[in-house]
N, C-alpha and C positions, 0 to 999 in steps of 0.2 A: 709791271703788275703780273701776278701769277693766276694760273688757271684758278687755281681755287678762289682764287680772291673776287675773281670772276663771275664766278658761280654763286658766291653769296650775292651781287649789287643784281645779277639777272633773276634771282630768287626774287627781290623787292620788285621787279617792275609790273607795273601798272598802269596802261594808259588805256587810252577811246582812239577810236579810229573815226574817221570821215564818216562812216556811216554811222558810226553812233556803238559800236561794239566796242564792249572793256577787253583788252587783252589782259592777262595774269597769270601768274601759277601757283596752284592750289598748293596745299601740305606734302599731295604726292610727288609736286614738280609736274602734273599734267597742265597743258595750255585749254582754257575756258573759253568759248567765245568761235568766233566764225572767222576763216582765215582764207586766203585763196592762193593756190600752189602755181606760181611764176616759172616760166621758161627764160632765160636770158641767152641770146642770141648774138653772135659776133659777125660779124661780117668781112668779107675780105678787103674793104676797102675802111676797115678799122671803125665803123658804123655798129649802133645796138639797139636790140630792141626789147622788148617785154613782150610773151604771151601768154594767156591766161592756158594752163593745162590741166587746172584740178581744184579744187575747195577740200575742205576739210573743217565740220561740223563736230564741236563737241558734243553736242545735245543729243545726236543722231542715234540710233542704236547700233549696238555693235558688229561690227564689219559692214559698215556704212557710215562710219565716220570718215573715212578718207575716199575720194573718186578722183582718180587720179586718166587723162584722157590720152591713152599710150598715143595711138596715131598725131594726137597735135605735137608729140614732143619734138625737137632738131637735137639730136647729139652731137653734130658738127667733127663726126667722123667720115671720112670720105662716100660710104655705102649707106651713114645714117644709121652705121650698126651700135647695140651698146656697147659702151667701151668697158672695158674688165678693168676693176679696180684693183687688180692684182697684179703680181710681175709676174706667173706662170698659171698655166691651168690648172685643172683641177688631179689631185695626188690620187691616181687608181687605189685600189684596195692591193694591200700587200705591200706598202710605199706608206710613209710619214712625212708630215713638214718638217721640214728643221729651216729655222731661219736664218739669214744671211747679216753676217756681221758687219754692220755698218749701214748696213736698209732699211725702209723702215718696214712696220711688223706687216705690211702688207705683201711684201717679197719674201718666198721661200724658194726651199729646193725642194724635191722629192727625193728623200732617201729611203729604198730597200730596209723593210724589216729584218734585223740580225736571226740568227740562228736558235730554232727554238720560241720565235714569236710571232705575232699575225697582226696585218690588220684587216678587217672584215669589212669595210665600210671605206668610199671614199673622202679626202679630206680629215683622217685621224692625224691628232697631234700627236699622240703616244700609242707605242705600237703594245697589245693585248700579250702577255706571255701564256706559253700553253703547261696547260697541267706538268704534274712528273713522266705519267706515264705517256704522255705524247708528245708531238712533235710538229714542226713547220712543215707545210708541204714547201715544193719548188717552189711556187708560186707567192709564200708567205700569206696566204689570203683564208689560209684551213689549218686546223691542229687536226694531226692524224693521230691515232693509235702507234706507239713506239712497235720495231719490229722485235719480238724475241727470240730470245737468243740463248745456246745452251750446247753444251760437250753432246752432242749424239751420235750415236755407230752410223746415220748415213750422210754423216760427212768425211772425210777420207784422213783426218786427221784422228777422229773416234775410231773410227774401223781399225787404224793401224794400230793404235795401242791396242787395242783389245783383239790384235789378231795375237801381237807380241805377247801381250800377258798369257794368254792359253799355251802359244807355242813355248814358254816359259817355264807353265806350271806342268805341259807335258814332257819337259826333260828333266824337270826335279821329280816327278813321278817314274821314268824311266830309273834315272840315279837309285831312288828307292828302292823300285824292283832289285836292282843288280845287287844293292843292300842288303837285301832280305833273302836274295837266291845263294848269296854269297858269306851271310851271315855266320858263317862256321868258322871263315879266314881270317887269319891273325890278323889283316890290316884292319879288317870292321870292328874285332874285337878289341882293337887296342886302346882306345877312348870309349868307354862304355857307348856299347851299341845301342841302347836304350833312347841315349840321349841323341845317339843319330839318327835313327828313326822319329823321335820330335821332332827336333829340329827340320829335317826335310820335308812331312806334312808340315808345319807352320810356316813354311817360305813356299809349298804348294799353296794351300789357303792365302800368303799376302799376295801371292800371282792373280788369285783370283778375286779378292776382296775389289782389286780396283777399276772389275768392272762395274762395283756400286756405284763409282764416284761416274760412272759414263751414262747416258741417258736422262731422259726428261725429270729433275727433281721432286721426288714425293714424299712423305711426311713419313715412310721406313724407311727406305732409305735413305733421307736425311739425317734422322735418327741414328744408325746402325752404322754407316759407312765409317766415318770418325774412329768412332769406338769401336769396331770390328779390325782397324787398321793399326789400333791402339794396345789392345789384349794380343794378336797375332805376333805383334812385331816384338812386344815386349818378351811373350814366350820364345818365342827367337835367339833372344838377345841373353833371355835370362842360361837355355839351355847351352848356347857359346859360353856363358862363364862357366857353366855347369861343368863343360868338358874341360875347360881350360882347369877349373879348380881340382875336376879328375886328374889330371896330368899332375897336378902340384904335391896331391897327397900322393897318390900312386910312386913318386920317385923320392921325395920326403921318407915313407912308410917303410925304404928298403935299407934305411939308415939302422947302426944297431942300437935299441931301447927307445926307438922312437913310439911315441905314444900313438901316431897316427896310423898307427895300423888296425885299429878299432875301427877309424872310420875308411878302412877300400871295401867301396862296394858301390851298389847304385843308391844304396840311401841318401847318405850328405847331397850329391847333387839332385836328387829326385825331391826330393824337401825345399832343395832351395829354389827350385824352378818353379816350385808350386806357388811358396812363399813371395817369391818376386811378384809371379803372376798375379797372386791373391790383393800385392798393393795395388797394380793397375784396373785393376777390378771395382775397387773400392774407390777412386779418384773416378769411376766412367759412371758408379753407381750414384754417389754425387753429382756431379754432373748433369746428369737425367732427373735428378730431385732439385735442382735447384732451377736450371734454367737449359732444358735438352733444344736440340738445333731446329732448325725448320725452316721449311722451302720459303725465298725473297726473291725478293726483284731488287737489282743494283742499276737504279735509273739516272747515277751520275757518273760512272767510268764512263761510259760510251754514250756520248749525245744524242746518235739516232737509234740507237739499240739498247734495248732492255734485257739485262743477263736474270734468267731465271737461274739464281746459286741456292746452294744450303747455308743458310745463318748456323754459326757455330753456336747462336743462344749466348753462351757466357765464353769471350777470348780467356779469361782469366784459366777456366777450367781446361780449353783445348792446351793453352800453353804449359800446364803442369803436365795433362799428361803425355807432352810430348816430351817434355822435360822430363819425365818419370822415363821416357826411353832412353833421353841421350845420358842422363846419366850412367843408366845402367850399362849403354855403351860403351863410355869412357872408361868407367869401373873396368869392362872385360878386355880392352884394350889393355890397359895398364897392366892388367893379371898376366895377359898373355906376352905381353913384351916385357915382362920378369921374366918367365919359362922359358923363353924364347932358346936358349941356351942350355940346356937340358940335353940328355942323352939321346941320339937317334931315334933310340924304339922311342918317344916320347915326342917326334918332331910335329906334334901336328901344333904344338903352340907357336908357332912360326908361322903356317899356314893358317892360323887363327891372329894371326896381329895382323898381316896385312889385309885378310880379311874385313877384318874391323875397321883396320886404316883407311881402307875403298868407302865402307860404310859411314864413317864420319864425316869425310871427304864429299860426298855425297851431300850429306845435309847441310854441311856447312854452305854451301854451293849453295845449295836450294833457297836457302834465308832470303835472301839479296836477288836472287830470278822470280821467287813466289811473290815479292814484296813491289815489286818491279811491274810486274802482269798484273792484267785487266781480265775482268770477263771470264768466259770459256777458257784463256791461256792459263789462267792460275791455277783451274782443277788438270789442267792436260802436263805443267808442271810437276805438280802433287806424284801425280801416277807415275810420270818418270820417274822422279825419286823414290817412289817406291820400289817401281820395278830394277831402276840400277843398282840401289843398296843391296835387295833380296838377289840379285845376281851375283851381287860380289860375296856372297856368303857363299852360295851355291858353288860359284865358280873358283874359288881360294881353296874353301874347306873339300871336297867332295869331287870334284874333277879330276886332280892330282890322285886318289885313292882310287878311281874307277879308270885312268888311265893305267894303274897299274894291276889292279884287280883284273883287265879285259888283254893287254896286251903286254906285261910283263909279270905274269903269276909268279913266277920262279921267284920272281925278289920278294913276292909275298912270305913265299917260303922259307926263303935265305933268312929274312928277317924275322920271324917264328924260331929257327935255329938258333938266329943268333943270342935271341931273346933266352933259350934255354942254357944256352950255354954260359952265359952272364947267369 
């Protein structure tokens, strides 16, 4: 016979007792009638007995249905203590049942709440998980407040970029000066000077843009950082092809009946740098119309830590316009590793390929280390690659003409000469 089956023929019973009381049970399954609560007593010489410990009154009012007499009862435990119907005590707060397989459900264990959950209360079967923004204490018995977390100058990895980026943007500022004091000499003049002077302010400015990305996140600088590192970098990129494309025509134009001799000057490249620039302008101005960035919390990289980041708003939009850079990269790469080969007075496309080459190099690199990083590492990331790319422009293009502009003039000269003399 089975429990259930059980349970119906005890549903039917119905009898009197000695004194004359009907035992039953009503529609709820409550027992009706007057009952008396027995001790049953063993003995060590295999002897038993009965004593009466309690009654129990249905008619009675409530919480006076049962009297039960503790002192009469014998547990027939050594001290007469009660015995625990359980196989352990009771599960502290911060701790879960889990039951034991093969036991019955009265034996468990106490298992430690996982990471990230609580329990509050002793005796939980299932442990409480805590919000996004918080957390387990030690103890699993509390959800704390998660700690945040964020790229700032007074931690010693902030301070150091942003000592480097200053110390950066005041040697392409230096470069400048010597440009501009120097500005009469064949070597500044030989690649439209114009376009050296851009370019040098705009890898001044990406020096500095990247202490936007350093500091507690706000809804401008959220904003602005992206697209400030976007328009910078692209004028950049646009004035390398600029020069590079000076170079092209400049030794093109010296052929005889060549038509491009209409276009030496600083127009064609002043137009085109403009033009470049004018598309990245227009993908940042969308951008901001459709869905601009804004300061978040990333409450699932890091478990006990909550990274205050800038939301890019729309990935689609970030990855054009960074992709509106690297193409125009690639474009000035390929131009200048044509030129490459060109006559001396003409060699700065040489020092503009590899230039470009660092800078690719660079990015390509970054894909796979930004994608990789959690947290505060992906913007401390970002800024390296900034700053390594704008160095290797700096340091390719610009070094090499102020090594020779400060400590070998004469070849300035020579090359002037020779220039004439061709």
């Amino acid at each position: 016979m089975f429990l259930f089956q059980l349970n119906n023929h005890l549903k039917k019973v119905h009898f009197q007792t000695v004194s004359g009381d009907e035992i039953f049970f009503n529609e709820h399954g409550e027992v009706q009638g007057n009952l008396e609560v027995e001790n049953c007593i063993s003995y060590p010489n295999e002897t038993t007995a009965i004593r009466k410990v309690g009654t129990f009154n249905s008619s009675a009012p409530p919480g006076e249905q049962l009297l039960i007499n503790k002192p009469d009862i014998i547990w027939g435990t050594p001290l007469n203590d009660i015995p625990q119907s359980v196989c352990i005590g009771t599960c502290q707060p911060g701790y879960r049942k889990a039951g034991i397989k093969g036991r019955p459900a009265c034996c468990y264990e106490c298992v430690q709440c996982s990471d990230g959950e609580i329990a509050n209360v002793s005796d939980m079967e299932n442990c409480i998980r805590c919000q996004e923004d918080e957390w387990s204490n030690e103890k699993k018995n509390k959800c704390i407040k998660k700690t945040i977390d964020f790229l700032s100058y007074a931690e010693p990895l902030g301070l150091s970029l942003a000592i480097l980026a200053i110390l950066l943007s005041i040697t392409a500022s230096l470069v400048l000066g010597i440009f501009i004091k120097n500005r009469h000499s064949q070597i500044v003049k030989a690649n439209n000077r114009e376009l050296s002077y851009t370019l040098l302010l705009t890898l001044i400015l990406s020096f500095l843009c990247t202490l936007l990305f350093i500091g507690q996140p706000m809804k401008v600088t959220c904003m602005f950082r992206q697209v400030t590192f976007a328009v910078i970098f692209t004028t950049s990129i646009s004035s390398v092809l600029g020069k590079t494309v000076t170079v092209l025509i400049a030794f093109h134009a010296i052929t005889p009946g060549s038509m491009l001799k209409i276009w030496v000057g600083n127009r064609v490249p002043r137009c085109l740098v403009l033009l470049l620039s004018l598309g990245e302008v227009i993908i940042c101005i969308m951008w901001f119309l459709h869905c601009p960035p804004f300061p978040d919390y990333d409450t699932r990289s890091q478990p006990s830590v909550m990274t205050l980041q800038c939301n890019e708003g729309s990935a689609v939009a970030f990855y054009i316009a960074v992709g509106y850079i690297g193409m125009l990269a690639s474009v000035s790469f390929i131009t200048a590793y044509l030129a490459r080969r060109l006559p001396d007075i003409f060699n700065e496309a040489s020092h503009i390929t590899f230039s470009m080459l660092v800078f690719c190099c660079v990015w390509i690199a970054f894909i796979p280390t930004y994608l990789s990083s959690k947290g505060k590492y992906m913007v401390a990331v970002e800024i390296f690659a900034i700053l390594s790319s704008s160095s290797g422009l700096l340091g390719c293009i610009f070094i090499p003409k102020c090594y020779i502009i400060l400590l070998k003039p004469k070849k300035s000269v020579m090359e002037k000469a020779t220039s004439k003399k061709k």
